[in-house]
C-alpha positions as CSV (number, residue, x, y, z in Angstrom):
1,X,87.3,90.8,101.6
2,X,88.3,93.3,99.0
3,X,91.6,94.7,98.8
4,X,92.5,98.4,100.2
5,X,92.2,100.7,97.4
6,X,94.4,104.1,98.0
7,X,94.5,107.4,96.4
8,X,96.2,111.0,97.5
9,X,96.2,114.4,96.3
10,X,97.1,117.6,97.9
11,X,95.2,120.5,98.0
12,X,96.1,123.9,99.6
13,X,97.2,123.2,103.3
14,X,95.6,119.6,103.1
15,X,96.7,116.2,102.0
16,X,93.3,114.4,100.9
17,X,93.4,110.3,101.6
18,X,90.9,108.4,99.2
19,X,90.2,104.7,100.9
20,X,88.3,102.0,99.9
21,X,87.5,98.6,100.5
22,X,88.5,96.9,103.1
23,X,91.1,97.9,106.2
24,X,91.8,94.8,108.2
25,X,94.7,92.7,109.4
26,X,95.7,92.0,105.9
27,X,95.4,95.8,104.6
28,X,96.3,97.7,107.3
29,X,100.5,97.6,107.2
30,X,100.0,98.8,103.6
31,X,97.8,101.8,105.1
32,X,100.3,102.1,107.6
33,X,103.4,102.1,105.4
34,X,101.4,104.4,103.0
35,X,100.4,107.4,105.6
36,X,104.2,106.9,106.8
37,X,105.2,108.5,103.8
38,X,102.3,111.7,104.0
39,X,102.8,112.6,107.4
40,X,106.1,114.8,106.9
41,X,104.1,116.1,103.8
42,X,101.1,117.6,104.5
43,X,100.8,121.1,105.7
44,X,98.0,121.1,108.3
45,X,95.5,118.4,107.5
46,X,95.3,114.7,106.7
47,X,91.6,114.4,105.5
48,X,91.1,110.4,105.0
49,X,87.7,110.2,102.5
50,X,86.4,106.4,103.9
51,X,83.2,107.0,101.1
52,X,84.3,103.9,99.1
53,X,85.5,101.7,102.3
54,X,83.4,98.8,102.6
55,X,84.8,97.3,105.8
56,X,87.1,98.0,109.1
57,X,88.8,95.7,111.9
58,X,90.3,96.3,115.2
59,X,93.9,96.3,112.9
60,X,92.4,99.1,110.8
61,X,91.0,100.8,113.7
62,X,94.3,100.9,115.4
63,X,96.1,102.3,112.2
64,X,93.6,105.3,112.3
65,X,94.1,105.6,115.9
66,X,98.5,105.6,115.8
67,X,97.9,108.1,112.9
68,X,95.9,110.3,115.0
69,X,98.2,110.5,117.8
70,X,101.0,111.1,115.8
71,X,99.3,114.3,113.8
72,X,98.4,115.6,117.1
73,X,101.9,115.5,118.0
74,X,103.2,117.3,115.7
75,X,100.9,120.0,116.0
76,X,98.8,119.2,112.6
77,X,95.1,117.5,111.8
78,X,93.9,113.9,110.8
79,X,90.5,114.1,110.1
80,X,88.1,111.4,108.7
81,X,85.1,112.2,106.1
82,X,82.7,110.3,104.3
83,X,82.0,107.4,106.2
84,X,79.6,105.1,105.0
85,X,76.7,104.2,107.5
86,X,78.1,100.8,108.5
87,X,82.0,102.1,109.2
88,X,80.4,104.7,111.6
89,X,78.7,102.0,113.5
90,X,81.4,100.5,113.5
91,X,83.8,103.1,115.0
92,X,80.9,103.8,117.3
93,X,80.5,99.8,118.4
94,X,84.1,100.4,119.1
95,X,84.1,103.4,121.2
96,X,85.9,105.7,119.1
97,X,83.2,107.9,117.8
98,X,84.4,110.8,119.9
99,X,88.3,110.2,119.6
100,X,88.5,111.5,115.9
101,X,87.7,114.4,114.1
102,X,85.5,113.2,112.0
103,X,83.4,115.8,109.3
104,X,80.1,114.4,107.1
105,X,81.7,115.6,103.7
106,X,85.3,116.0,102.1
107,X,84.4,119.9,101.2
108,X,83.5,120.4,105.0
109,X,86.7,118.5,106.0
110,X,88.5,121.0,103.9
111,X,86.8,124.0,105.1
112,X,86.2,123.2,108.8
């Protein structure tokens, strides 16, 4: 599998999260540890871009999912955009389709 590839900027009252290639077992406590250090940063929105992730597992699933919660919590958005065709069936195979906020493009993610 390919390593996780990981890129941030911030823009207006949103933190954008560039991903790519693959979020398993192996890549997902450098995910984690990365995002640990946004969360306290971003004003209203973590948009996570999955357009160049090639692959997720259950480990990468659940790092999405903590993440999620823990925006919630504090009152603030994680949302995921441009997911390749084979990460949404993927997230849908898993049943988590409808647990995320999840927009078709990073501009609509912004915007939305």
């Amino acid at each position: 599998m390919a390593a996780l590839t990981y890129s941030r900027e911030k823009r207006g009252k949103s933190v954008i999260v560039k991903i790519g290639g693959s979020l398993d077992a192996k890549t997902a406590p450098t995910l984690d540890k990365k995002l640990s250090d946004e969360v306290d940063q971003v004003p209203e929105k973590l948009v996570i871009s999955m357009e160049k992730l090639e692959y997720i597992a259950s480990a990468g699933m659940g790092t999405l999912i903590n993440y999620n919660e823990i925006m919630s919590k504090k009152g603030k958005k994680l949302i995921l955009c441009d997911l390749p065709d084979k990460i949404t069936k993927i997230i849908k195979m898993l049943g988590f389709i409808n647990f995320f906020s999840i927009c078709k493009t990073l501009d609509d993610a912004e915007n939305g």
